[in-house]
Structures are given as C-alpha cells and as structure tokens.
PDB file of N, CA, C and O in Angstrom, chain B, residues numbered from 101:
ATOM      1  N   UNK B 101      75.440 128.507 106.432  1.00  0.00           N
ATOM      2  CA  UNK B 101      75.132 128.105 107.773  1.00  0.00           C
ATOM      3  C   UNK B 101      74.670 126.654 107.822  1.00  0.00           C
ATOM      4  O   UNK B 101      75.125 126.007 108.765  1.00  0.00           O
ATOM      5  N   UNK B 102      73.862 126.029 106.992  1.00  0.00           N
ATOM      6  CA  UNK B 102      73.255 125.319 106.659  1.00  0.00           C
ATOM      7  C   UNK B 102      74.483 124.014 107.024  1.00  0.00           C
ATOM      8  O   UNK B 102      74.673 123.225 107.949  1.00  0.00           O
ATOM      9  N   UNK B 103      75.048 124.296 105.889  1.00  0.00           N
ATOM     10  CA  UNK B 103      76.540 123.469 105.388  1.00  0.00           C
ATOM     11  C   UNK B 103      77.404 123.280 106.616  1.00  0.00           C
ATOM     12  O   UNK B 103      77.936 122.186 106.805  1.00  0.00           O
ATOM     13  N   UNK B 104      77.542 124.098 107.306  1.00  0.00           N
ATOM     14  CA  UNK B 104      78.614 124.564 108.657  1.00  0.00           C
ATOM     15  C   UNK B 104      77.643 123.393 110.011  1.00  0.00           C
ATOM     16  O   UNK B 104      78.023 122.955 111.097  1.00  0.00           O
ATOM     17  N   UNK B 105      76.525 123.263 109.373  1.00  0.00           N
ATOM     18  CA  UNK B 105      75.657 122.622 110.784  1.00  0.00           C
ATOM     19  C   UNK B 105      75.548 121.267 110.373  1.00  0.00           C
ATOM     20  O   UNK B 105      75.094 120.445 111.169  1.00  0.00           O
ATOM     21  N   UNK B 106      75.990 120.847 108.965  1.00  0.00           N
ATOM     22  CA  UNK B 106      76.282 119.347 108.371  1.00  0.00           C
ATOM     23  C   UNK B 106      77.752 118.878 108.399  1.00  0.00           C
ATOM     24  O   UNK B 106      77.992 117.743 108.810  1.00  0.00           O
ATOM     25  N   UNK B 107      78.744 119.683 107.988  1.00  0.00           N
ATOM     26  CA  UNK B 107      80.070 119.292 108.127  1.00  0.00           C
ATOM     27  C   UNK B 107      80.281 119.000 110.160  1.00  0.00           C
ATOM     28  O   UNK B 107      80.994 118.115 110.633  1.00  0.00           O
ATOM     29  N   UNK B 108      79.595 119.832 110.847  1.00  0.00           N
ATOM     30  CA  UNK B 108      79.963 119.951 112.529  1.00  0.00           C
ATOM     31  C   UNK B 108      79.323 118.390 112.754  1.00  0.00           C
ATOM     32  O   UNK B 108      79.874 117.570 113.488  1.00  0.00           O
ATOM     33  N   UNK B 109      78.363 118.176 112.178  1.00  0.00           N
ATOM     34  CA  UNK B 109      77.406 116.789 112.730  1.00  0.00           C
ATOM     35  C   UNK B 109      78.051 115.626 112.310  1.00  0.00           C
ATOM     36  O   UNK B 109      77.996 114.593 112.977  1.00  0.00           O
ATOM     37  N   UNK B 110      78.783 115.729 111.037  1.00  0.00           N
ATOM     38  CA  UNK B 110      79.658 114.726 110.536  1.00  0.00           C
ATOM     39  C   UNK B 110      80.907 114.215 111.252  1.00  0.00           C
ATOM     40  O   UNK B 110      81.185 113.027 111.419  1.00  0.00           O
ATOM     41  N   UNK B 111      81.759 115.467 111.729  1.00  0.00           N
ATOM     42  CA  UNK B 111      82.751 115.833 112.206  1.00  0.00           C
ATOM     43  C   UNK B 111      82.521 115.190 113.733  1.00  0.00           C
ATOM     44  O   UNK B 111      83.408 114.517 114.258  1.00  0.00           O
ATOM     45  N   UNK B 112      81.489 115.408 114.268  1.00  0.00           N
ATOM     46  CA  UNK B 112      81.140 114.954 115.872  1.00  0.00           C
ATOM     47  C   UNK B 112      80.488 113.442 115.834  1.00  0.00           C
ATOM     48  O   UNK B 112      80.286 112.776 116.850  1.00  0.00           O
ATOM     49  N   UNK B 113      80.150 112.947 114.293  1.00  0.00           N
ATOM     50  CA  UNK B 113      79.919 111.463 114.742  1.00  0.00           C
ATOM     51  C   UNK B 113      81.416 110.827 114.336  1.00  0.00           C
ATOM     52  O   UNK B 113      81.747 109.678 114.630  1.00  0.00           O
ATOM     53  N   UNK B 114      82.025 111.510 113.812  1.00  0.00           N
ATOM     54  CA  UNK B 114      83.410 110.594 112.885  1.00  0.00           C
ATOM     55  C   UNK B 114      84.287 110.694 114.618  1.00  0.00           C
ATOM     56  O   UNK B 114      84.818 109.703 115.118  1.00  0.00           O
ATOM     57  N   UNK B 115      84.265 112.113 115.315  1.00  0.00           N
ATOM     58  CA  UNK B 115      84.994 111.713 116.344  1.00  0.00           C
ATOM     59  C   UNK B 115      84.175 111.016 117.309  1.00  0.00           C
ATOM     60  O   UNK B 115      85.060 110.460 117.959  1.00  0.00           O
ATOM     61  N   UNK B 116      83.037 110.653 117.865  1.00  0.00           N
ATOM     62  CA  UNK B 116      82.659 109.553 118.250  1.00  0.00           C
ATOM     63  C   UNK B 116      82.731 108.156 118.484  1.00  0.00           C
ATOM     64  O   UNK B 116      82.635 107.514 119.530  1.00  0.00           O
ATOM     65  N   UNK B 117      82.967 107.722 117.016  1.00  0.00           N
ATOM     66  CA  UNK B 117      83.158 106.493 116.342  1.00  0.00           C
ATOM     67  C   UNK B 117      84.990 106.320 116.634  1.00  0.00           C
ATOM     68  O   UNK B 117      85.493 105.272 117.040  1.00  0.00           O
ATOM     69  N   UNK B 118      85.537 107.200 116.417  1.00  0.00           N
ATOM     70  CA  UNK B 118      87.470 107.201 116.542  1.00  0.00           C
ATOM     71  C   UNK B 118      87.509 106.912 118.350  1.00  0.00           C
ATOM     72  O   UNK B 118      88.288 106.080 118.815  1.00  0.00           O
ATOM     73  N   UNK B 119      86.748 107.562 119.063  1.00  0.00           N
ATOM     74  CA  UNK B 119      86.824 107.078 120.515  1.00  0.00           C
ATOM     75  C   UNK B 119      86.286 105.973 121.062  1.00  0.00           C
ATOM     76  O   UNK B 119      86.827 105.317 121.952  1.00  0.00           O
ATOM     77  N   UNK B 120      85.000 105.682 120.451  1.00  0.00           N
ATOM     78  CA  UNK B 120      84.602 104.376 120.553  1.00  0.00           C
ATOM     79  C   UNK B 120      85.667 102.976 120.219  1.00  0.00           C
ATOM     80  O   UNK B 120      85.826 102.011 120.967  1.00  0.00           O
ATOM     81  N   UNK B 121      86.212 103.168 119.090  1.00  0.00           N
ATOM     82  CA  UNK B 121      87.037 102.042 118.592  1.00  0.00           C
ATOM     83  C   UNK B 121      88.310 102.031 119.878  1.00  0.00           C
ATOM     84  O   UNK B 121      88.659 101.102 120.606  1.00  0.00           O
ATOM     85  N   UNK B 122      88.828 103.517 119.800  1.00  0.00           N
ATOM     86  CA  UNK B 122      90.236 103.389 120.709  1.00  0.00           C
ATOM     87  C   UNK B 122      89.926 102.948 122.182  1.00  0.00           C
ATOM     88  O   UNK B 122      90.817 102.515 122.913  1.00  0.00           O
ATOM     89  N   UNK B 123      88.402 103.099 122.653  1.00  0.00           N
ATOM     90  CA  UNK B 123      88.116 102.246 124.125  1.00  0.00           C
ATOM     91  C   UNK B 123      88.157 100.955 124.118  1.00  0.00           C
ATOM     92  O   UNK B 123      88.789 100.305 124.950  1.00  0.00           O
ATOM     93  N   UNK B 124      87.099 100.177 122.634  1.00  0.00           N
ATOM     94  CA  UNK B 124      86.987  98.652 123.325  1.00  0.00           C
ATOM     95  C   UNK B 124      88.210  98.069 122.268  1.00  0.00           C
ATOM     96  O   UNK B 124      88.162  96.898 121.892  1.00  0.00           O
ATOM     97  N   UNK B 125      89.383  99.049 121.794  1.00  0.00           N
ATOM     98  CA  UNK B 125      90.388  98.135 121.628  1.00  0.00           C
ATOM     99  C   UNK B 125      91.232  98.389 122.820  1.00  0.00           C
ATOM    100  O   UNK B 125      92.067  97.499 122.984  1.00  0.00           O
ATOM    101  N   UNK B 126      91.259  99.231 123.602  1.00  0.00           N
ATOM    102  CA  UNK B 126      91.596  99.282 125.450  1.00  0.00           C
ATOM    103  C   UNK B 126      91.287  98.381 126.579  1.00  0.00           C
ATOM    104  O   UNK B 126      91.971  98.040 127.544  1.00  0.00           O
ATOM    105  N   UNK B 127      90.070  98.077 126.211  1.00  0.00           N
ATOM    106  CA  UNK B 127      89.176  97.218 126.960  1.00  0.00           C
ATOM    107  C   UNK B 127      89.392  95.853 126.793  1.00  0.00           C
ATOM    108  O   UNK B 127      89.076  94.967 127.587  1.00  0.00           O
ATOM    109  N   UNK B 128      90.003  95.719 125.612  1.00  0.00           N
ATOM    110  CA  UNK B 128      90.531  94.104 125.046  1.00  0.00           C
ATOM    111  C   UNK B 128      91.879  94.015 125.349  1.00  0.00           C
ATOM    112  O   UNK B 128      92.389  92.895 125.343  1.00  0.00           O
ATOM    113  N   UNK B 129      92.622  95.090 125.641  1.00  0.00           N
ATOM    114  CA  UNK B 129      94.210  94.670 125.627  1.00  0.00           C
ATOM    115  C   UNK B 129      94.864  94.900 124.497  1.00  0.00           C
ATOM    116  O   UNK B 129      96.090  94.844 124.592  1.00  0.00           O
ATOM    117  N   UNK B 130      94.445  95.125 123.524  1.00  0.00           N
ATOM    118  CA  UNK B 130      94.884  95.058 122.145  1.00  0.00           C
ATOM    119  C   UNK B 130      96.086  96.535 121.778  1.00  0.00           C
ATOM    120  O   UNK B 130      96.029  97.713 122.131  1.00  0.00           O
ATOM    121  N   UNK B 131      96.667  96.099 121.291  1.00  0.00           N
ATOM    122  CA  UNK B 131      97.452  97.758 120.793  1.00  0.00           C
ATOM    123  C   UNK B 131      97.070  97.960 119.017  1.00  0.00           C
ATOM    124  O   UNK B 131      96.607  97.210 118.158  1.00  0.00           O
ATOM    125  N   UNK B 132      97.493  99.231 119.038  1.00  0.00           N
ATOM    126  CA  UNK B 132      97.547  99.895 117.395  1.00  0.00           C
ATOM    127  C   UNK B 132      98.903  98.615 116.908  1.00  0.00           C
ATOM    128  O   UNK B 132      99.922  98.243 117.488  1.00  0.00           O
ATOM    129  N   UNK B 133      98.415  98.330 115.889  1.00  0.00           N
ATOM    130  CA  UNK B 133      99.561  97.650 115.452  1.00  0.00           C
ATOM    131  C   UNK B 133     100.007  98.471 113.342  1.00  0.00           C
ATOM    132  O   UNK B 133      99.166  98.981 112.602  1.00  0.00           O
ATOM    133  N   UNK B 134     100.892  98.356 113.156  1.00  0.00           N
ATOM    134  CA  UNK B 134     101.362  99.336 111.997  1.00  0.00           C
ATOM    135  C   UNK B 134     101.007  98.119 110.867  1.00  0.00           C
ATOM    136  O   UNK B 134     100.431  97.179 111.414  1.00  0.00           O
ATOM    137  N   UNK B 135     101.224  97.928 109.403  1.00  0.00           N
ATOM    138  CA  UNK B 135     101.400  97.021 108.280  1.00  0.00           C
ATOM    139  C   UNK B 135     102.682  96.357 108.739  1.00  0.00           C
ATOM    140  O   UNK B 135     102.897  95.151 108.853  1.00  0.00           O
ATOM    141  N   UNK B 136     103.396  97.256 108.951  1.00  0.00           N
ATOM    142  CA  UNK B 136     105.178  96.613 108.900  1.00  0.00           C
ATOM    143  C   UNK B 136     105.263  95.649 110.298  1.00  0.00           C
ATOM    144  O   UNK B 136     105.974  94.693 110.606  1.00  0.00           O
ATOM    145  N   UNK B 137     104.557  96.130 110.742  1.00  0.00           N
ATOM    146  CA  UNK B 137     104.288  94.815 112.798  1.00  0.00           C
ATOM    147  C   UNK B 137     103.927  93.587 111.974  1.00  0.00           C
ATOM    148  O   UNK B 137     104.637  92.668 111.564  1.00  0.00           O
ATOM    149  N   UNK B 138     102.585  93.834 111.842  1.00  0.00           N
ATOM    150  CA  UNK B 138     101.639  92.430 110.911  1.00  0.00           C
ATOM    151  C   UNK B 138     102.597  91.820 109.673  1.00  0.00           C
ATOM    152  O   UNK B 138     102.473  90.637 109.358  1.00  0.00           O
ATOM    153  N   UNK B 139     103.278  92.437 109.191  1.00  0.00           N
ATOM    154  CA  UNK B 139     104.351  91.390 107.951  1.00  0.00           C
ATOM    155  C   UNK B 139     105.171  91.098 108.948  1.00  0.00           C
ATOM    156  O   UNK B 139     105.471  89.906 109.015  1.00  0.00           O
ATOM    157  N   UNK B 140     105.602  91.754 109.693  1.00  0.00           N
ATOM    158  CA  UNK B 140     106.977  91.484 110.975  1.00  0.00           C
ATOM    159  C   UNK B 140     106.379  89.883 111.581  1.00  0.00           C
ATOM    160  O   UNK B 140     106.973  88.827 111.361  1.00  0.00           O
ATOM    161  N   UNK B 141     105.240  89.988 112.278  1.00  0.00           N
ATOM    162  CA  UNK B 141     104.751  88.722 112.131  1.00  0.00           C
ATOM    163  C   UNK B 141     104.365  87.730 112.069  1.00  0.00           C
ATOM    164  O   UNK B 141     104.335  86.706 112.751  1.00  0.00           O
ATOM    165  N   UNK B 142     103.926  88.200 110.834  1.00  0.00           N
ATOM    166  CA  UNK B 142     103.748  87.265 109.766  1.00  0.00           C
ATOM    167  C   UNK B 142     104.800  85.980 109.557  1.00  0.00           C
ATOM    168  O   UNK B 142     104.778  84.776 109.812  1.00  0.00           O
ATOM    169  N   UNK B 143     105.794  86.988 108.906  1.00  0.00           N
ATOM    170  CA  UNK B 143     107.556  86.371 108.464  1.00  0.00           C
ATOM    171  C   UNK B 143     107.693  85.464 110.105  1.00  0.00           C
ATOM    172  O   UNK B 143     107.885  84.250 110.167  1.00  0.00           O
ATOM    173  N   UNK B 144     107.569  86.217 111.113  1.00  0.00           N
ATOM    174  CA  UNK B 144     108.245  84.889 111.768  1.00  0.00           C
ATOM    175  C   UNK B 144     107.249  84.119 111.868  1.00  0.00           C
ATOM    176  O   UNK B 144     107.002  84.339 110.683  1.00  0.00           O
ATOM    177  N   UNK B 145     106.619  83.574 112.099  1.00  0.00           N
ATOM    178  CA  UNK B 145     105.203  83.148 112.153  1.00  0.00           C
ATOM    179  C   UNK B 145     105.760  81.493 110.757  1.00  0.00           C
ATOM    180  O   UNK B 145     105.973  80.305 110.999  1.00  0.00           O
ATOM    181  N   UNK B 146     105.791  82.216 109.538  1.00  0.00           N
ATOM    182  CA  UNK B 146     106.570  81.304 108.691  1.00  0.00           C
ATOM    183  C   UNK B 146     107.728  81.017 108.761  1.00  0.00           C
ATOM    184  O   UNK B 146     107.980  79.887 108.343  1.00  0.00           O
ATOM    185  N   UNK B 147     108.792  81.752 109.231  1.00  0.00           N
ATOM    186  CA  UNK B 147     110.218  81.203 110.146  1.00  0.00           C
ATOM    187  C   UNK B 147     110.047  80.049 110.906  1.00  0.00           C
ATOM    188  O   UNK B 147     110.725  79.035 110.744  1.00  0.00           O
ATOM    189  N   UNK B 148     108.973  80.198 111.905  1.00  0.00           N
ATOM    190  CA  UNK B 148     108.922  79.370 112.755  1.00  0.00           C
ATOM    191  C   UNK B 148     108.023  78.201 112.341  1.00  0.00           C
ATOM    192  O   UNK B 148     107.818  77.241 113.085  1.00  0.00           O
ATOM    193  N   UNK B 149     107.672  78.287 111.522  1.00  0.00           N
ATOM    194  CA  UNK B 149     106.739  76.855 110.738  1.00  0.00           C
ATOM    195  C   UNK B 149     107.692  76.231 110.159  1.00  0.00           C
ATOM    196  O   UNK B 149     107.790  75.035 110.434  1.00  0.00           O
ATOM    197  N   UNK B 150     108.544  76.745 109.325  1.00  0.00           N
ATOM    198  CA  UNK B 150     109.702  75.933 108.596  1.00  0.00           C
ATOM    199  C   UNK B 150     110.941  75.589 109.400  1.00  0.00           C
ATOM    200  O   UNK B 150     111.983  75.066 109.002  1.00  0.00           O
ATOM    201  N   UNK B 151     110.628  75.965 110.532  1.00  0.00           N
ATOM    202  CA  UNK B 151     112.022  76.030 111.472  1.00  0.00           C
ATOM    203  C   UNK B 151     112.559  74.130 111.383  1.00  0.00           C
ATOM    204  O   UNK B 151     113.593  73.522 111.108  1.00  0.00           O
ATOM    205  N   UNK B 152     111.102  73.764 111.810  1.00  0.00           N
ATOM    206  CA  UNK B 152     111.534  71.853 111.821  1.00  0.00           C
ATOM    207  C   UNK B 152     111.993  71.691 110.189  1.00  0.00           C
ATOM    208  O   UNK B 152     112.597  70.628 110.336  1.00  0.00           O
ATOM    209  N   UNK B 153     112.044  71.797 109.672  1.00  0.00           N
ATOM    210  CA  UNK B 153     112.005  71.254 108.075  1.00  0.00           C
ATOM    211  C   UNK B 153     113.849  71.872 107.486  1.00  0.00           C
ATOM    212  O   UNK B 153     114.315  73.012 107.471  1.00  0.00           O
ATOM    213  N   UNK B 154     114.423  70.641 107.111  1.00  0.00           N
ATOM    214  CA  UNK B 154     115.698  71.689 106.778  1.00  0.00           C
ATOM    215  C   UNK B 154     115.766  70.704 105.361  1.00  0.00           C
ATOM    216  O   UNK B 154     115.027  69.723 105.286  1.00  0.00           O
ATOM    217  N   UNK B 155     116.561  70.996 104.427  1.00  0.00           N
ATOM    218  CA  UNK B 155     117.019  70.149 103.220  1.00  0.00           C
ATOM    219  C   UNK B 155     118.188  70.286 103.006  1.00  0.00           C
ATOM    220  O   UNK B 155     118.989  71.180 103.281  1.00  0.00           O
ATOM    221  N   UNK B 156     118.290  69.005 102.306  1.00  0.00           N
ATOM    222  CA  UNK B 156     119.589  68.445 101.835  1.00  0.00           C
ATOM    223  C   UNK B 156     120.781  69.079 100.847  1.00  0.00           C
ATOM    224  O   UNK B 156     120.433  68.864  99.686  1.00  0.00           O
ATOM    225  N   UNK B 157     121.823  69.651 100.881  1.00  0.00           N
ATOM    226  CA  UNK B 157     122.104  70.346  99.410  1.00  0.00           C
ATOM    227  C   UNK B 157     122.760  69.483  98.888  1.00  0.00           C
ATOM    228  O   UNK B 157     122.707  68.331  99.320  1.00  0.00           O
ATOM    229  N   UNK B 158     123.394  69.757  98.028  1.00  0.00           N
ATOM    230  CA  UNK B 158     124.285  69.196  97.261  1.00  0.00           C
ATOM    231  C   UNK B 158     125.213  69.827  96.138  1.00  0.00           C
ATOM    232  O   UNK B 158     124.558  70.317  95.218  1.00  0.00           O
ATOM    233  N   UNK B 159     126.896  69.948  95.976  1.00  0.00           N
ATOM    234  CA  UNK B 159     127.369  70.386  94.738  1.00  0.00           C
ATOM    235  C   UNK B 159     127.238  70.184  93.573  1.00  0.00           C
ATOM    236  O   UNK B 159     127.759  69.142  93.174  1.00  0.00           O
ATOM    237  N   UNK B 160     126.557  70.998  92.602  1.00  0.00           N
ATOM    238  CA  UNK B 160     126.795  71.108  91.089  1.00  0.00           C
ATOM    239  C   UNK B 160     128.146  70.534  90.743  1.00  0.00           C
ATOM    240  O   UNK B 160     128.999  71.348  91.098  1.00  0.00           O
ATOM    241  N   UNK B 161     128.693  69.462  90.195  1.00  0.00           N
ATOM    242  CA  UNK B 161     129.733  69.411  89.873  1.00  0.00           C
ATOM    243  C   UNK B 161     130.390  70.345  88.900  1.00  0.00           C
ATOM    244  O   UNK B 161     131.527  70.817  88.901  1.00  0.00           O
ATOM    245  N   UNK B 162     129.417  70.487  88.094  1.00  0.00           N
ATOM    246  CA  UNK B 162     129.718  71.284  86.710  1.00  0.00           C
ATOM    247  C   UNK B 162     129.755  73.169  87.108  1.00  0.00           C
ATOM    248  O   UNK B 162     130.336  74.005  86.417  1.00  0.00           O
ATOM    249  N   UNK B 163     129.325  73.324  87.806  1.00  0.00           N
ATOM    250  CA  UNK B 163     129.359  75.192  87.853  1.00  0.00           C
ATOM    251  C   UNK B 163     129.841  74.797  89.805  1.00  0.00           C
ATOM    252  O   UNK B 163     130.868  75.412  90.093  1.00  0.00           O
ATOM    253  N   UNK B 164     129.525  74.317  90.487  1.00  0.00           N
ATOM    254  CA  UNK B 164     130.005  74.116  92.056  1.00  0.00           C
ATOM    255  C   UNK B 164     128.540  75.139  92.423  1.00  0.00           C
ATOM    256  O   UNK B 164     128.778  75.887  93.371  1.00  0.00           O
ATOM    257  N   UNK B 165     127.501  75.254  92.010  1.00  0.00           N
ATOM    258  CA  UNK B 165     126.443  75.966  93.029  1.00  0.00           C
ATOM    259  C   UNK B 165     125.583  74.784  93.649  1.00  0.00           C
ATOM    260  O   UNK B 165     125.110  73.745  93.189  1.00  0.00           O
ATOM    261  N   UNK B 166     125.586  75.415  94.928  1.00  0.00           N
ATOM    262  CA  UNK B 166     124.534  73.913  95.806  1.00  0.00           C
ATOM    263  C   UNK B 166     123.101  74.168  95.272  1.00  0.00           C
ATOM    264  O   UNK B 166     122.623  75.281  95.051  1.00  0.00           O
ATOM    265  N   UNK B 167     122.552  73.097  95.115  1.00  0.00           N
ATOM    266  CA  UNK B 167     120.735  73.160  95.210  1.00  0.00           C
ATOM    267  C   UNK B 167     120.603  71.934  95.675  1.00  0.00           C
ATOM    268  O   UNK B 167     121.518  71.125  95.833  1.00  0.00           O
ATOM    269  N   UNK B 168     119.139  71.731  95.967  1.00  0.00           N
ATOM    270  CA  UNK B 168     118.750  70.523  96.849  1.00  0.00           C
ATOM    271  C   UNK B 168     118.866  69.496  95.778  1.00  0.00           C
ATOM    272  O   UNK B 168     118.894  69.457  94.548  1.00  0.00           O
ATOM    273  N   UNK B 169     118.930  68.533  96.977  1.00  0.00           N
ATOM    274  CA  UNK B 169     118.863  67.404  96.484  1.00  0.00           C
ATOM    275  C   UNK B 169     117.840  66.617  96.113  1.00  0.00           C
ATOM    276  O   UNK B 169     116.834  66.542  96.818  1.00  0.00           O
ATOM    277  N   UNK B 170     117.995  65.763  94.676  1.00  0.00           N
ATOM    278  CA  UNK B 170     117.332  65.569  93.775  1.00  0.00           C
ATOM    279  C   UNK B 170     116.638  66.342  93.001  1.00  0.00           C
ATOM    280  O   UNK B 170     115.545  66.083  92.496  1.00  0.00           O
ATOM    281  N   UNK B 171     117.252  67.288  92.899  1.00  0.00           N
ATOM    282  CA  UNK B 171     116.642  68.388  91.855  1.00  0.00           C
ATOM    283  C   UNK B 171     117.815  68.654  91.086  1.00  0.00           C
ATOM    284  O   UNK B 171     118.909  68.774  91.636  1.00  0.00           O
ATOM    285  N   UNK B 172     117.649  68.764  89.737  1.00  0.00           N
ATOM    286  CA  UNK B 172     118.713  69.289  88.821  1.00  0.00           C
ATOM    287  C   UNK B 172     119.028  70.679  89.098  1.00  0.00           C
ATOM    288  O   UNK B 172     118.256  71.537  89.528  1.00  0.00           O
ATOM    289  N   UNK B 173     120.540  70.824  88.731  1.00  0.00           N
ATOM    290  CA  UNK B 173     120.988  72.272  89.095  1.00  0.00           C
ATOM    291  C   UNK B 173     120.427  73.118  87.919  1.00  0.00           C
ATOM    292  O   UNK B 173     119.932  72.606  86.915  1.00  0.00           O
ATOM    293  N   UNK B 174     120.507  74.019  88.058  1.00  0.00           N
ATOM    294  CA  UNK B 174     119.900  75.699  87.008  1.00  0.00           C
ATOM    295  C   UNK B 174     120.919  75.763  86.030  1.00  0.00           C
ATOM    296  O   UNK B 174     120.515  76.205  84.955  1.00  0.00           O
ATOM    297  N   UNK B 175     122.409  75.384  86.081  1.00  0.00           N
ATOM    298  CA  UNK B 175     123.275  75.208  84.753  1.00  0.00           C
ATOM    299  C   UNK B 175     122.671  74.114  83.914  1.00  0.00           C
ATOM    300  O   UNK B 175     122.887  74.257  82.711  1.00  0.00           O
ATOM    301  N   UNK B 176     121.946  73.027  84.263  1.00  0.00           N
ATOM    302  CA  UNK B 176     121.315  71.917  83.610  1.00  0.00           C
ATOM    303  C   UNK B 176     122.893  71.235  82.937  1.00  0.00           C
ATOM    304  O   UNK B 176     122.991  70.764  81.804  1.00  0.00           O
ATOM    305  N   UNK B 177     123.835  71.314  83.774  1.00  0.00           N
ATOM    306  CA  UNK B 177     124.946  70.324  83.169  1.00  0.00           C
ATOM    307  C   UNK B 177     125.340  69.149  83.886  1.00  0.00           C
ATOM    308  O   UNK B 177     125.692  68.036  83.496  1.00  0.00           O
ATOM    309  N   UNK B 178     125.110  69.980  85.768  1.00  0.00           N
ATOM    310  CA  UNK B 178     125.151  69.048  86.925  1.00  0.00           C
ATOM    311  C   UNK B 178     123.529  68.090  86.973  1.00  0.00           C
ATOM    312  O   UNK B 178     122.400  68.352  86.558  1.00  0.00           O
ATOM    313  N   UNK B 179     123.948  67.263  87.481  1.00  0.00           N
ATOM    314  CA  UNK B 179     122.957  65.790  88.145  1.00  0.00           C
ATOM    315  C   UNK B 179     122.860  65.891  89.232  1.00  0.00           C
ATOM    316  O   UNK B 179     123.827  66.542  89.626  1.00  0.00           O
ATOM    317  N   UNK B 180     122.103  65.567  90.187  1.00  0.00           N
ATOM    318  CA  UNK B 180     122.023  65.508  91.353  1.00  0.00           C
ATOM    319  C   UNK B 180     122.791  64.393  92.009  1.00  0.00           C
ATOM    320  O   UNK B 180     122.714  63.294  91.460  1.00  0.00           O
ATOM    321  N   UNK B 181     123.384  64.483  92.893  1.00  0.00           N
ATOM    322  CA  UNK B 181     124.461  63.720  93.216  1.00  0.00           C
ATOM    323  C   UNK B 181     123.474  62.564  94.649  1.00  0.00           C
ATOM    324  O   UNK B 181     124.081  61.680  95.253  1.00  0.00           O
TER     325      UNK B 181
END
C-alpha cells in the first residue's frame, strides 16, 4: 500500500510537469520539433551560409577528375592548372 501511494505521487507530479511544459511551449508558439527537423535545419541553415561562396574547379590532366583550384589532384600526377 505504502509503495502504491509513492509510485501514484510520482506518477501525478511526472504528469504535472508533461502539462506544464506542453502549455508554456503553447503559450510561446513553439511546436514539438523531432532530431531529424533540427538536422533538417540545421543542413539548410549551412546550405544557405555557403550558398554565396562557390569554387573554382579544374581538370586533372592525368586521371580527368575535377578538384579545386590550386590544390593538387588525389592521383598526385595532375598540377593544378
């Protein structure tokens, strides 16, 4: 009985506290948002920071894969052109 009158008191502040939060995030406007929203974003968030910024490529002569310019290609046979 004892136990049954500690788990009920626990149980009635934990749902307390779950209604409290879901009002003054009501009260703010705010929604539930998931992990996968917040990386969602996130990512554009950095999309849109790099959006101004573009670089230069250039052909590997030696294998034909582009990488930027002034950087040696990953075959290390091409130069940067």
């Amino acid at each position: 009985m004892f136990l049954l009158k500690i788990l009920f008191t626990l149980a009635a502040i934990i749902g307390v506290w779950v209604v409290f939060r879901a009002a003054s995030r009501m009260a703010r406007g705010e929604r539930r948002t998931t992990p996968a929203e917040e990386a969602a974003r996130a990512a554009r968030a950095a999309t849109e920071a790099r959006a101004g910024k573009s670089v230069d490529l250039v052909k590997c002569p030696s294998c034909g894969a582009y990488h930027d310019s002034g950087t040696p290609c990953a075959c290390r046979n091409g130069r940067p052109e």
